[in-house]
C-alpha positions as CSV (number, residue, x, y, z in Angstrom):
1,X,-64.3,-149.9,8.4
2,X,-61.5,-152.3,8.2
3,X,-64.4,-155.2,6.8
4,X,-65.5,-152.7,4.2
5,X,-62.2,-152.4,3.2
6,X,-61.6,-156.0,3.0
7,X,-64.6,-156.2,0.8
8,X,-63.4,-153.2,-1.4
9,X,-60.2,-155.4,-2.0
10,X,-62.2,-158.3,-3.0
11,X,-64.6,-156.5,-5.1
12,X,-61.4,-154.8,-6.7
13,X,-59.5,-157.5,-7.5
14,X,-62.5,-159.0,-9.3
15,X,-62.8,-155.9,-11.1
16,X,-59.5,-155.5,-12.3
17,X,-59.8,-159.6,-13.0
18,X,-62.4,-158.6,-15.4
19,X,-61.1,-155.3,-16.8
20,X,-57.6,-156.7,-17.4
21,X,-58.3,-159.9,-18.7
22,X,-56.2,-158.8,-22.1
23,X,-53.6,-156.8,-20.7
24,X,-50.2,-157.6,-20.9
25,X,-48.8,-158.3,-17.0
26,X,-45.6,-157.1,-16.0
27,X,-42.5,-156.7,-18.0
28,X,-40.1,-159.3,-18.3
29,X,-37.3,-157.8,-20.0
30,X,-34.1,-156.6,-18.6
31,X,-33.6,-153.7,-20.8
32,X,-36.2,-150.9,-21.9
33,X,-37.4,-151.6,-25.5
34,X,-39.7,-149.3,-27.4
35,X,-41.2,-150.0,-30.7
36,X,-39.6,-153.0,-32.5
37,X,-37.4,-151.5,-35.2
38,X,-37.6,-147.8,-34.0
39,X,-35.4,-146.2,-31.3
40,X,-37.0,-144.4,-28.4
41,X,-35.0,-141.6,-28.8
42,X,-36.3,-141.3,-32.5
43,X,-39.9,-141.4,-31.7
44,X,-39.7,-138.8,-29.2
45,X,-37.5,-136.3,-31.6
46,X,-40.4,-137.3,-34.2
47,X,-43.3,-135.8,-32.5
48,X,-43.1,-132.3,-33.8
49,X,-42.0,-129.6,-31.4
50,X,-40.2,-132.1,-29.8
51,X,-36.4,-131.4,-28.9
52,X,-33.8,-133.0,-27.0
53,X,-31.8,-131.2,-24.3
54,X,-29.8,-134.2,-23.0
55,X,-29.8,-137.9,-22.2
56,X,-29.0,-139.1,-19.0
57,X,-28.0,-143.1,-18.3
58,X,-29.9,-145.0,-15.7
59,X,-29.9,-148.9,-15.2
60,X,-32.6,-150.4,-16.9
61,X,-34.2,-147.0,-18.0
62,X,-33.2,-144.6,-20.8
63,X,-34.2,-140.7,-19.7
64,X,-34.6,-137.9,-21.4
65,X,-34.9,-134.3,-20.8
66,X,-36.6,-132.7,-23.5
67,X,-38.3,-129.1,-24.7
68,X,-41.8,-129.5,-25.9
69,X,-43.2,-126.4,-28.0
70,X,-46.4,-125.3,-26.8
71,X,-49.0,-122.1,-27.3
72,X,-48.7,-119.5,-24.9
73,X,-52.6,-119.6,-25.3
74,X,-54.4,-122.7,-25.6
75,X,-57.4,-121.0,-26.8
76,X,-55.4,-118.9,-29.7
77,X,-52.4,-121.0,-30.4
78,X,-51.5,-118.9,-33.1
79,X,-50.5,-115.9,-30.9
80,X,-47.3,-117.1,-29.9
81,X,-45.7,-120.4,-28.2
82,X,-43.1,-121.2,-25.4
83,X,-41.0,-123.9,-24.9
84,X,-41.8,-126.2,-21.8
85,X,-39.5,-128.7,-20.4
86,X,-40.8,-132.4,-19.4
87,X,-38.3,-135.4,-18.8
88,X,-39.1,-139.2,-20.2
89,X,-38.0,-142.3,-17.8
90,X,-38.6,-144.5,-20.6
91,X,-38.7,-148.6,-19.4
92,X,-40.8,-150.0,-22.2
93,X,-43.6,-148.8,-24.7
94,X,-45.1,-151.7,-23.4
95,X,-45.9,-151.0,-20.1
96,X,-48.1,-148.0,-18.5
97,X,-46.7,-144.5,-18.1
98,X,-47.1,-142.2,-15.1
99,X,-47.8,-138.3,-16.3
100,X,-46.2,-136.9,-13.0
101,X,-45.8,-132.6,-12.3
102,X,-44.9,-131.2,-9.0
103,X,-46.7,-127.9,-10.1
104,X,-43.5,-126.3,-9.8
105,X,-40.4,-126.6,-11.8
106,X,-38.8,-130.3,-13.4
107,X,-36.3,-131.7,-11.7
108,X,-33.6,-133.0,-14.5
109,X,-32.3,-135.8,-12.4
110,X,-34.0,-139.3,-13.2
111,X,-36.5,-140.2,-10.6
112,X,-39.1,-142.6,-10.0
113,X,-42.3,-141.6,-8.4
114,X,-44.7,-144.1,-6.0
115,X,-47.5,-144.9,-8.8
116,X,-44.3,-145.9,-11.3
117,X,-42.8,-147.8,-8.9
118,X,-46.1,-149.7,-8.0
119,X,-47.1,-150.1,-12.0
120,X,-43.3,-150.3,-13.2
121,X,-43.7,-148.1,-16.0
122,X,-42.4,-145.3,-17.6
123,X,-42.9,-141.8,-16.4
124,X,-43.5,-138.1,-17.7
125,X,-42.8,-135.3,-16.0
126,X,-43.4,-131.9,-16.6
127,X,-42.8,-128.6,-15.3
128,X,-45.0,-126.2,-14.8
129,X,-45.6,-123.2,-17.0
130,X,-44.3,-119.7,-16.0
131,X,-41.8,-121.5,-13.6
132,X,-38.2,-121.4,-15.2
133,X,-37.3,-122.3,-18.0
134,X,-40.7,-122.9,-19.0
135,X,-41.8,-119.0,-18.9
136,X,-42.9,-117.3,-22.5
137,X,-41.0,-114.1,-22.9
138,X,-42.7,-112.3,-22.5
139,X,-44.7,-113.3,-19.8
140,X,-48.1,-112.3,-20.3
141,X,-49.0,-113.5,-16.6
142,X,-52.7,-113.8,-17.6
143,X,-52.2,-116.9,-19.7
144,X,-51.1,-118.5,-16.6
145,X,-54.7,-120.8,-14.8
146,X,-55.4,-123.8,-14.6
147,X,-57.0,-124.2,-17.4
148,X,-54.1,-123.2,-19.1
149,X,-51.5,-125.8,-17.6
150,X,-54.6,-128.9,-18.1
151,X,-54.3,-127.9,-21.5
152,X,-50.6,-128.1,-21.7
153,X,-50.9,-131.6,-19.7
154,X,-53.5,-132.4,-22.5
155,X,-51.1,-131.9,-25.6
156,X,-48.3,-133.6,-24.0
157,X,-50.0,-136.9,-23.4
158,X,-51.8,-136.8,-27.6
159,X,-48.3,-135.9,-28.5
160,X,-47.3,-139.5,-26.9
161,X,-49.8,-141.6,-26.4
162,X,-49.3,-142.7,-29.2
163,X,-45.3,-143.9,-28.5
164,X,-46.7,-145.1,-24.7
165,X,-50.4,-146.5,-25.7
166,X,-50.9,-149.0,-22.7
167,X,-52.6,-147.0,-19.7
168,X,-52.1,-143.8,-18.2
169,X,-51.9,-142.5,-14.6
170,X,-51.8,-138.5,-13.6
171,X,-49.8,-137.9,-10.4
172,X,-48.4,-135.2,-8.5
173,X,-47.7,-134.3,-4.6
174,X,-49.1,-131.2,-3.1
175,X,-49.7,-128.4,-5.7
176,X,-48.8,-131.7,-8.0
177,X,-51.4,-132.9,-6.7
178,X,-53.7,-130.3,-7.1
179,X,-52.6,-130.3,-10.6
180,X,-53.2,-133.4,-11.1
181,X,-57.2,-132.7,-10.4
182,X,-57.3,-130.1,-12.4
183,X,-56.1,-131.7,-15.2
184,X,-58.6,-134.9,-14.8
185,X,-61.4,-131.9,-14.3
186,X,-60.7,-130.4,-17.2
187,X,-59.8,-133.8,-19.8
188,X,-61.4,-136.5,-17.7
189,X,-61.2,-138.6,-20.6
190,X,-57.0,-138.7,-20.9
191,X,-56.1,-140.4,-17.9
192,X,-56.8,-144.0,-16.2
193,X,-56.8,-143.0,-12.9
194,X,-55.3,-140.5,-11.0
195,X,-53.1,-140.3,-7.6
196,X,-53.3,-136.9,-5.9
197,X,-51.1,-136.8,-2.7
198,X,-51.6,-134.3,0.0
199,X,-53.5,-131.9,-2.6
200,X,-55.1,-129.1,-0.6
201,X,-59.0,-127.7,-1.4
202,X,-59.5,-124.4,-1.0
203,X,-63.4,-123.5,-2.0
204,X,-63.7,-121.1,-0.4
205,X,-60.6,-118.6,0.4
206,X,-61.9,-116.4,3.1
207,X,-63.4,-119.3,5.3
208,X,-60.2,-121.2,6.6
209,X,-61.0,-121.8,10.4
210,X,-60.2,-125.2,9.5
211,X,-56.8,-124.4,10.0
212,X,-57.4,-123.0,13.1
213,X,-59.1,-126.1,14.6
214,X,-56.2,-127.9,12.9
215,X,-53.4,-126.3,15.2
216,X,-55.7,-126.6,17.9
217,X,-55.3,-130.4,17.9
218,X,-52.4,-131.7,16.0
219,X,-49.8,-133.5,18.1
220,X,-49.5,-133.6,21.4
221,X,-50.1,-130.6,23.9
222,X,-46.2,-130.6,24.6
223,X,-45.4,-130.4,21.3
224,X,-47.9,-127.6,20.6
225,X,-46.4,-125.6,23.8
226,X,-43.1,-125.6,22.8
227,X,-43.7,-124.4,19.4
228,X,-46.0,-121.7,19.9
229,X,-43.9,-120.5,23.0
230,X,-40.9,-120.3,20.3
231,X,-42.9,-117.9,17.6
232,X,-43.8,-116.1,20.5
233,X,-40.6,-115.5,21.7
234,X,-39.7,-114.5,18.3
235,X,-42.0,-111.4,18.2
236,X,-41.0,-110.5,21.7
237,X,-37.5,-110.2,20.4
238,X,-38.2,-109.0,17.1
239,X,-36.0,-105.8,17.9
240,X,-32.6,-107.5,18.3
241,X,-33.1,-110.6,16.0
242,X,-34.3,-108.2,13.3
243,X,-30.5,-106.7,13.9
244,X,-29.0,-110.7,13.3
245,X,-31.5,-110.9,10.0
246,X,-30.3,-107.2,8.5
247,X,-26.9,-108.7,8.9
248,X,-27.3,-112.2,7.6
249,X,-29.2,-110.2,4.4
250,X,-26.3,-107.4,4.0
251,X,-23.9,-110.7,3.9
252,X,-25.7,-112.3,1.4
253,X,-27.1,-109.7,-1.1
254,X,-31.1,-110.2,0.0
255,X,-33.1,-107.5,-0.6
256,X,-36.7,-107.0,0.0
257,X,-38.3,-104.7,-2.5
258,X,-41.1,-107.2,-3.4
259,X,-42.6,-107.7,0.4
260,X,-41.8,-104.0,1.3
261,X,-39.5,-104.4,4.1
262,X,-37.0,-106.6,5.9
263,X,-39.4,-106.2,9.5
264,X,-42.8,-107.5,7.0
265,X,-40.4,-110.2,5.8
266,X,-39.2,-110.9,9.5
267,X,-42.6,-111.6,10.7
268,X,-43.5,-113.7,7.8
269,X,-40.8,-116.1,8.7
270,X,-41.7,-116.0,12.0
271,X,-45.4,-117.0,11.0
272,X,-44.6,-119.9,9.0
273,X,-42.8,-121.5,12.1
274,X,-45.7,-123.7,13.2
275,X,-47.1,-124.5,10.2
276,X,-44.1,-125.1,8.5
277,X,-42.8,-127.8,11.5
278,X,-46.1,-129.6,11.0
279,X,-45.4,-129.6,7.0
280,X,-42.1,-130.9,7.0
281,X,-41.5,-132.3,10.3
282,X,-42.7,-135.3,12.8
283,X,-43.7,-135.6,16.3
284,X,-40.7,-137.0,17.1
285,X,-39.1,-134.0,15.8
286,X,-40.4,-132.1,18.8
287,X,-37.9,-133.1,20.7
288,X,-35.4,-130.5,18.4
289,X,-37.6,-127.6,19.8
290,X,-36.2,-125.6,22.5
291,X,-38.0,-126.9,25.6
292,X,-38.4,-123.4,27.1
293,X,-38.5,-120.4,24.7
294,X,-38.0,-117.9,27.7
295,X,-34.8,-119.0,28.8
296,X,-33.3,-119.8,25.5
297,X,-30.7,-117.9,23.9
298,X,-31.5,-115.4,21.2
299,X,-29.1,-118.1,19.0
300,X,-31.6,-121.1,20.0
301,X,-34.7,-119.2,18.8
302,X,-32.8,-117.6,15.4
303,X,-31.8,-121.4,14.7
304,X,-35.3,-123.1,15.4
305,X,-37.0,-120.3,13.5
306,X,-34.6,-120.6,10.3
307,X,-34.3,-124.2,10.3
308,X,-37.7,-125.0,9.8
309,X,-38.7,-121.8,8.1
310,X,-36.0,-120.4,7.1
311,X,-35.3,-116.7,6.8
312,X,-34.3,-116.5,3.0
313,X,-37.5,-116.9,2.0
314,X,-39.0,-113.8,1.6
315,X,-36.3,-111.7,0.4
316,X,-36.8,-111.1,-3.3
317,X,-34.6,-113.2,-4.2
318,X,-36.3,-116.3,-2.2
319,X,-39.4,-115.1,-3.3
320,X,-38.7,-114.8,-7.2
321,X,-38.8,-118.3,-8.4
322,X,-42.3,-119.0,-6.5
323,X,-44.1,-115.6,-8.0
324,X,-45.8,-118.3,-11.0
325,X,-47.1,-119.9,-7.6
326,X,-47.5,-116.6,-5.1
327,X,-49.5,-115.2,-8.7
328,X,-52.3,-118.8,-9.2
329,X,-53.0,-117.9,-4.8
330,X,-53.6,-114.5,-5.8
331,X,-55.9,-115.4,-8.6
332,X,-57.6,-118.7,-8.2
333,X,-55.6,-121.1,-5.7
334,X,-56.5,-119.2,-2.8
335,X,-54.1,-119.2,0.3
336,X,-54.6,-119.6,4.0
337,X,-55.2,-117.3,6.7
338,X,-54.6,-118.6,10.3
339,X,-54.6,-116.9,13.8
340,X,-52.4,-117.2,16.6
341,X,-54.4,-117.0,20.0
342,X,-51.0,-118.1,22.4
343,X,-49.7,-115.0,21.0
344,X,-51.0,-111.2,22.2
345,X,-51.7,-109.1,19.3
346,X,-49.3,-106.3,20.1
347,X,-46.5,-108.6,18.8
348,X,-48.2,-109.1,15.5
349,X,-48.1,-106.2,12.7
350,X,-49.2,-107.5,9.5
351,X,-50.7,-111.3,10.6
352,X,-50.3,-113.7,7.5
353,X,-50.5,-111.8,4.4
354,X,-52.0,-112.0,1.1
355,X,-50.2,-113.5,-1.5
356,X,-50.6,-110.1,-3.6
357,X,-47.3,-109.1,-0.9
358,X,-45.3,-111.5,-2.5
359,X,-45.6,-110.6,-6.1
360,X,-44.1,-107.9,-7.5
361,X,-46.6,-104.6,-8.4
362,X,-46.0,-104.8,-11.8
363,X,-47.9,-108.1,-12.3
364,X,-51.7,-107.2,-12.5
365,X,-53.2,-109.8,-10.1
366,X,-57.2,-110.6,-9.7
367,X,-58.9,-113.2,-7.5
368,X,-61.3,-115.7,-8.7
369,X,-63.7,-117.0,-6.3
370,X,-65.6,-119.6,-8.6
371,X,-62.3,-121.3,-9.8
372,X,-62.2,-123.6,-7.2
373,X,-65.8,-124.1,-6.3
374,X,-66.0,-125.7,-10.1
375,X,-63.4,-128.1,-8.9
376,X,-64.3,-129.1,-6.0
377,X,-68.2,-129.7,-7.2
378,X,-66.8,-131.6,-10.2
379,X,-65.0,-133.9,-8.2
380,X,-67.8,-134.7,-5.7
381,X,-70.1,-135.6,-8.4
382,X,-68.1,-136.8,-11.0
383,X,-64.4,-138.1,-9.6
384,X,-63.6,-141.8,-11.7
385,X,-60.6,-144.1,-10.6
386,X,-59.3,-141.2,-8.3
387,X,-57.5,-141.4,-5.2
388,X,-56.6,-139.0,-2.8
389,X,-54.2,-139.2,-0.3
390,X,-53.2,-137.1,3.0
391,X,-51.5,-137.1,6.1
392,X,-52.9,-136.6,9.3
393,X,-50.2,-133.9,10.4
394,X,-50.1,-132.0,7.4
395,X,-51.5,-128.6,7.8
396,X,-52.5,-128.7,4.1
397,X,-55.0,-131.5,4.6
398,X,-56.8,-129.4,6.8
399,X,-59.1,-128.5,3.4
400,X,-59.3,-131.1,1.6
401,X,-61.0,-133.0,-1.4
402,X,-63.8,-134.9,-0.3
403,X,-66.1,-137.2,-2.1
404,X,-69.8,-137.1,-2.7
405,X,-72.4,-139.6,-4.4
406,X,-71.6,-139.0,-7.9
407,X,-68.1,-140.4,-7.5
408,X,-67.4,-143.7,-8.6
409,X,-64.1,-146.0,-7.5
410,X,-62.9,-142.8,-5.9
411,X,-61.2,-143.1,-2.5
412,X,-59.9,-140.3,0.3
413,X,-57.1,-141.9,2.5
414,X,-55.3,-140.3,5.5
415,X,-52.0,-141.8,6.4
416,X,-51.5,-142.1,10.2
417,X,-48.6,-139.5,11.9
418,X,-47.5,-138.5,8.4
419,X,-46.5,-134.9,7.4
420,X,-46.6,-133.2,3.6
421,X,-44.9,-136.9,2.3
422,X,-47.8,-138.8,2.9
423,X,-47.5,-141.7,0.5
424,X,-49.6,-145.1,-0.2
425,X,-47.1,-146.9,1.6
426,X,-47.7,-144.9,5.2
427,X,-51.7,-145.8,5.0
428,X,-52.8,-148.8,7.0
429,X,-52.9,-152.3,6.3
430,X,-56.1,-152.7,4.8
431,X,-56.2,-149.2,2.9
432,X,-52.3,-149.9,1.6
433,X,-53.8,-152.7,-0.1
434,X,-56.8,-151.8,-1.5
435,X,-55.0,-148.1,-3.2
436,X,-52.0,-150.6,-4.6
437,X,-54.5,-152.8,-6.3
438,X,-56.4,-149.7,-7.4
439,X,-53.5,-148.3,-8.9
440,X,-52.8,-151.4,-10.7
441,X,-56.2,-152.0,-12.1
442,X,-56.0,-148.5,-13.6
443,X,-52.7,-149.4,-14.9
444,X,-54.3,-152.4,-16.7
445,X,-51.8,-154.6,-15.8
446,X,-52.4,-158.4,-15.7
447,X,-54.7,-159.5,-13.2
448,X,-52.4,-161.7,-11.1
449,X,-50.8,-158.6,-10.2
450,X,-53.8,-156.9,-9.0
451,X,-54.9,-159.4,-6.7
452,X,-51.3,-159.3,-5.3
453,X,-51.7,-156.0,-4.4
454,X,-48.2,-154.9,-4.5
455,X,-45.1,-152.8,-6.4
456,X,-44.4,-154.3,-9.7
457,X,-40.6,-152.6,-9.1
458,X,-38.1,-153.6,-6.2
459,X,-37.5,-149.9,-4.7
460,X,-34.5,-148.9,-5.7
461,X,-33.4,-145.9,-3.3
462,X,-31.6,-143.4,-6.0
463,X,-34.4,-143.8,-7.9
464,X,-37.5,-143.6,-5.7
465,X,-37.7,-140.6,-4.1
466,X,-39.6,-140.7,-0.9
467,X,-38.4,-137.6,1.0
468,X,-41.4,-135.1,1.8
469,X,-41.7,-132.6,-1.8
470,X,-39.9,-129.2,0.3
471,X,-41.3,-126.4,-0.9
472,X,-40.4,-123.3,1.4
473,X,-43.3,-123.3,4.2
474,X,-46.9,-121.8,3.1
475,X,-46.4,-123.3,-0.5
476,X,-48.1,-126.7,-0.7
């Protein structure tokens, strides 16, 4: 393995020797310059439907957070349009840009993701459709696939190639990720190359025993006791810690109309335990688990249980900025279903439900099935400069994207001990190496920097955020 991938860097360097012969190499200059003669901000406020919310100062950077007019329907742009929010970490019009979503909402504070870093360009972000503030009103919830949000993806990056026409690179972290696949399925001909982190796969949504054997293995056996024996002992004293959650709900104004009732919503917590540790947390972190369930206070287990999955999450009003999400499992996503064999069934009501529960009735919801089996197909036969990237804790990873003969300078990477934050810079040596120089060929940066193999940008740590992308648990 490791003299393949020694080879791989070779051959890689050579191509990206070849394929960047005439590309400009890194930036020199201190400051961010766009266009000679033309301000950034103007071109931006230029491209029409463009408007500025606010600017925000950063060293070295200007960023903006903008509104971007789109159709509500991409296939009849006439009936109507929203307005979606992205955000521009502008460095230089001469460098490459990074087209980064979370598949969530924006964040509106200037940040750097790992592929921007590595290429030292400027960076895109966008949020989501149907998650606030980007949500038509009103929301006709059927205009909200995948197909839809490539398309938004799509008009964003015509609107500015043309300020930022060096390369492009698609990014994203978890349902980012899977975004990010979508979007190359969809317009393979926009992007560069693409960096999917921790993306899950779900063909097929009623075969997930692939989960099962996941739990089965992951960490130690210790680690593995201690948490199951604490979910367990949740159930078993369902009856007085449900009285501790109808209290900590009456003190904060949670209701739980959407899920049906506070005991559904209690066991769902509950649920997420283990998988949610796994998610979020390290092997190390085991040592934070009570070390015996049965003996621990009814405090200890309330603690464990609503640190890691915490028991605000599905109340209505945890559960109402995730419907966009709870509505694509419903309808083409898929979600997971796991057992729980160190648990006797008489403790478990409902099991994990559907993600119908966590979206209200009003919203007409229908499944899918071939959404994702055209994905993953496309990708095994026809994934380009694509990398994928997973951690061998993460639950999500469990289904994955996986690569068949028709892909072509394509890679699947699993970072050792790492969680949901998997990152190029937790993979081995020899895989570390060859994704960086990857990523920089695609970038078409000079080709001294691609034989280098390493960030273009010093990390800066207010700007690069490396901290795992927290959703609450059983959202990738």
């Amino acid at each position: 393995m490791r003299k393949a991938l020694r080879w791989l860097l070779a051959l890689t360097v050579l191509i990206g020797t070849l394929s960047t012969a005439a590309t400009a190499g890194a930036a020199t200059a201190a400051e961010p310059r766009a266009s000679a003669g033309t301000d950034i901000e103007d071109q931006l406020l230029a491209v029409p439907g463009m408007s500025l919310i606010e600017e925000k100062p950063y060293p070295g950077y200007r960023y903006f957070v903008l509104n971007y007019t789109q159709p509500v329907d991409h296939r009849h742009p006439a009936k109507g349009t929203f307005q979606q929010r992205i955000t521009v970490l502008h460095k230089d019009a001469a460098r490459p840009t990074v087209f980064y979503t979370g598949g969530y909402g924006v964040s509106t504070t200037p940040g750097r993701r790992e592929p921007t870093q590595i290429v030292d360009g400027n960076q895109v972000s966008m949020e989501y459709r149907f998650f606030t503030l980007s949500r038509p009103d009103p929301a006709d919830w059927s205009k909200l696939d995948i197909w839809q949000a490539a398309s938004d993806q799509h008009r964003i990056f015509e609107a500015l190639k043309k300020i930022y026409p060096k390369n492009w690179l698609s990014t994203g972290g978890s349902k980012g990720g899977m975004t990010a696949t979508y979007y190359e399925r969809f317009y393979p001909r926009d992007m560069d190359g693409v960096v999917a982190y921790v993306a899950p796969n779900d063909v097929v949504n009623d075969e997930d025993s692939a989960y099962d054997r996941f739990f089965a293995g992951v960490g130690t056996e210790e680690c593995r006791d201690r948490l199951n024996a604490v979910q367990r002992e949740a159930l078993v004293r369902r009856e007085q810690l449900e009285k501790t959650y109808a209290s900590y709900a009456a003190e904060n104004g949670y209701t739980f109309t959407t899920i049906g009732s506070l005991d559904r919503a209690y066991e769902a917590v509950v649920l997420d335990y283990v998988w949610g540790f796994w998610q979020y947390s390290l092997l190390s972190d085991c040592e934070s688990i009570p070390a015996n369930a049965a003996t621990a206070t009814d405090d200890d287990i309330w603690t464990s249980i609503d640190t890691i999955s915490g028991f605000s999450f599905y109340t209505d009003q945890g559960l109402s900025p995730y419907t966009p999400y709870y509505y694509q499992a419903g309808t083409q996503l898929g979600a997971p279903t796991i057992h729980f064999p160190s648990i006797e069934k008489k403790y478990i009501r409902y099991g994990y439900q559907p993600p119908r529960n966590f979206v209200p009735r009003d919203i007409t919801m229908r499944f899918q099935p071939s959404a994702m089996r055209d994905v993953d197909t496309w990708v095994k036969h026809n994934a380009h400069h694509m990398l994928f990237v997973y951690g061998q804790n993460d639950p999500w990873g469990a289904e994955r994207f996986r690569l068949g003969k028709g892909a072509q300078d394509s890679y699947v990477f699993t970072a050792p001990g790492l969680n949901h934050g998997a990152n190029v810079a937790g993979l081995v040596a020899d895989q570390k190496a060859l994704a960086t120089a990857r990523i920089l060929a695609w970038a078409g940066v000079a080709p001294t920097a691609v034989s280098r193999a390493e960030p273009l940008a010093k990390f800066d740590a207010a700007l690069d955020v490396r901290d795992v992308e927290r959703e609450p648990a059983l959202r990738p």
